[in-house]
N, C-alpha and C positions, 0 to 999 in steps of 0.2 A: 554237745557231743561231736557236732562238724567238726567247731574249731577246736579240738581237740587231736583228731583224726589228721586236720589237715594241716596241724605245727607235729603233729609225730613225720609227718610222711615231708615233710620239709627238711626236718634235719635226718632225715635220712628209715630207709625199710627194713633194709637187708640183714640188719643186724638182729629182727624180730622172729619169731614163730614164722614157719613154711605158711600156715593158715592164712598169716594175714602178708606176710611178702609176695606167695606165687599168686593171689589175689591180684596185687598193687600192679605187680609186673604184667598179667594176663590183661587185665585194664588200660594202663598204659600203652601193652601192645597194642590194643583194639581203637587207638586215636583219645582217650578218653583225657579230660584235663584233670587237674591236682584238687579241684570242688569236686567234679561229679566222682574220684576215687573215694574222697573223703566221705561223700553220702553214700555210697555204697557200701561201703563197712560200717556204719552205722549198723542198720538191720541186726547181720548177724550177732555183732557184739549184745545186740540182748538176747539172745538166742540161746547162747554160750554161755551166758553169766546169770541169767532170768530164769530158766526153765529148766533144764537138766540136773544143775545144782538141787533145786527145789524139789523135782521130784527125786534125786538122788536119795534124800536128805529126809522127805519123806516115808519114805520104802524104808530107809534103814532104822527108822524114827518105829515103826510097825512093827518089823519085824525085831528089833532088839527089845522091845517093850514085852516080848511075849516068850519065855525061854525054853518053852517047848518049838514054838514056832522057830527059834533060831539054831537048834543044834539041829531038825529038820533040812533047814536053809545051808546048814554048816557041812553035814552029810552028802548034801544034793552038790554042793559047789565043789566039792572038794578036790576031785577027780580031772575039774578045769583047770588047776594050776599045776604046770610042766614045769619045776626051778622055779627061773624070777620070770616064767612070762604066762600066760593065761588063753585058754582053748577056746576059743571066743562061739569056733561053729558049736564044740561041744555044749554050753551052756547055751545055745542058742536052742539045739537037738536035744538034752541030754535034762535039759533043767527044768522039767513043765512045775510045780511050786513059784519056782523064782521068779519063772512068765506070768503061772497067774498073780501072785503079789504085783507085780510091775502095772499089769493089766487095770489089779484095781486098783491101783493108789494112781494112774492117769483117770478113770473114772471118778474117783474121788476128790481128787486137789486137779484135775484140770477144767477151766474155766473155756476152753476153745471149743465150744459142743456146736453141730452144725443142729437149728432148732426147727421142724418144722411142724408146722399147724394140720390137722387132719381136717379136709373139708367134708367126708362124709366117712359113713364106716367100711373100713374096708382091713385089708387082710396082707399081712409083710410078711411071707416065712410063715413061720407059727404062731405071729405075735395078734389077735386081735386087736385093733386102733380102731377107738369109739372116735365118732364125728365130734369135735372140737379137743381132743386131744393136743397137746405138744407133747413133740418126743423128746426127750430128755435120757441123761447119763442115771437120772435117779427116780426113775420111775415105779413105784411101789410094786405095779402086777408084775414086774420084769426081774427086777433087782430084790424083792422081798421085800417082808412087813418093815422091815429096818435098812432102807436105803443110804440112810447117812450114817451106818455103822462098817466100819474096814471090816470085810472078809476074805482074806485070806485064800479062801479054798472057793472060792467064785466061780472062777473063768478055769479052775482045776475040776470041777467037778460039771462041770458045764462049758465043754470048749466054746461049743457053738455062740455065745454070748460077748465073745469076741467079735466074730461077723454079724454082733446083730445091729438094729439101725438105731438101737439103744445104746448102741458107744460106739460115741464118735468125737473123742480125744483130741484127733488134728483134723477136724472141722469135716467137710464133706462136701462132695458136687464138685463146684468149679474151683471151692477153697480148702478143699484136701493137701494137707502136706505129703510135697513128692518128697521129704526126708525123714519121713516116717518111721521106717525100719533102719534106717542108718542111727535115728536118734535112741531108739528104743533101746539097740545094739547095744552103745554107748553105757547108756544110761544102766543098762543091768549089769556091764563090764564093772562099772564103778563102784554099782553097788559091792557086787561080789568081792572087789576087790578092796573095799572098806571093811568090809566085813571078815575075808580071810587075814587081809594085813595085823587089824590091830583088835584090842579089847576095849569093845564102848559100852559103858557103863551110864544107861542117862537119868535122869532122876525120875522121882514116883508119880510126881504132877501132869497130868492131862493136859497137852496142848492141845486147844481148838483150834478150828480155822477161820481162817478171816476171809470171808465170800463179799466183803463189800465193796472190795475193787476189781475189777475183769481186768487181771492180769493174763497171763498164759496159763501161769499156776496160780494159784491160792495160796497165800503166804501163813505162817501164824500167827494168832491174834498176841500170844503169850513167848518168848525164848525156849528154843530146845536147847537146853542145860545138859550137855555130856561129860564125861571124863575119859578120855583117848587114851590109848597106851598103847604103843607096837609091838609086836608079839617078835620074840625073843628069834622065831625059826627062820623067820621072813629076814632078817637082817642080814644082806652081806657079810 
């Protein structure tokens, strides 16, 4: 991935995405050489292409699988898009559904949980934590008798569960992401905006997840199999 990085930025930046040119340039200004720009972009790029996508992809994987859940989703979003461009505070303000969907499928398919060991019993909020507990994103007394099953209405029917120390998505303490809300942002704009644009159709098979590797997200064990098609009103 360096050398990669660092034969794009040789033959030349400026002709790239803002993302990764005012990067190259802010770098270079700060003394940096044409290796250490090259590793510095490393990171992000799995950032952008690893995680987002994934949970994108999962949300929309959920919520179209369920078609009451989705003309719900379809209602709640609808009001965010102004013409060809999308009310990003509205759906931020206006969309609690589409939050708590977002909510749980990072509890769900994200693998980034900050873990900690209970050395006696003691007391978080209003969560009791027996001595040798670990906390976890899927903890039975916290999340119900069916922790590994998508709920929907989770963190809608229970804000509080978003602030609890039972999710913790982008880790926690010293390794908390400070782009947390920038990602989340993003990541529901896309969804909404996958979802208002076109009609996806995915097939009736149950993808599982594949928890064997600690990625950012969890990937699928099996293909999400869709059929896309852009919706007639959305087109220029």
């Amino acid at each position: 991935m360096v050398d990669i990085f660092r034969r794009h930025y040789e033959s030349g930046y400026l002709d790239g995405h803002p993302i990764s040119s005012d990067r190259v340039e802010e770098a270079y200004g700060m003394g940096c050489t044409l290796e250490e720009v090259a590793v510095q972009n490393v990171f992000p790029s799995f950032g952008l292409t690893t995680n987002m996508p994934v949970f994108t992809a999962w949300t929309a994987y959920w919520i179209i699988r369920d078609e009451d859940l989705l003309a719900k989703v379809g209602d709640e979003i609808e009001s965010a898009f102004k013409g060809g461009d999308i009310d990003l505070d509205y759906m931020k303000d206006q969309c609690p559904l589409l939050q708590s969907i977002w909510n749980e499928a990072l509890r769900m398919c994200g693998s980034a949980q900050s873990v900690r060991l209970a050395i006696e019993d003691t007391k978080v909020n209003d969560y009791d934590v027996s001595k040798g507990s670990i906390t976890l994103q899927q903890s039975p007394n916290v999340w119900g008798v069916n922790p590994d099953k998508f709920d929907a209405n989770q963190c809608l029917h229970n804000p509080s569960l978003e602030r609890s120390p039972y999710f913790r998505p982008f880790g926690g303490g010293l390794s908390l992401y400070s782009g947390r809300h920038l990602a989340v942002a993003i990541g529901m704009m896309c969804t909404a905006l996958a979802l208002g644009q076109f009609d996806i159709d995915v097939e009736e098979n149950e993808v599982s997840m594949d928890r064997s590797f600690l990625y950012s997200s969890f990937r699928p064990k099996n293909p999400m199999v869709a059929r896309i098609k852009e919706r007639e009103v959305h087109k220029d």
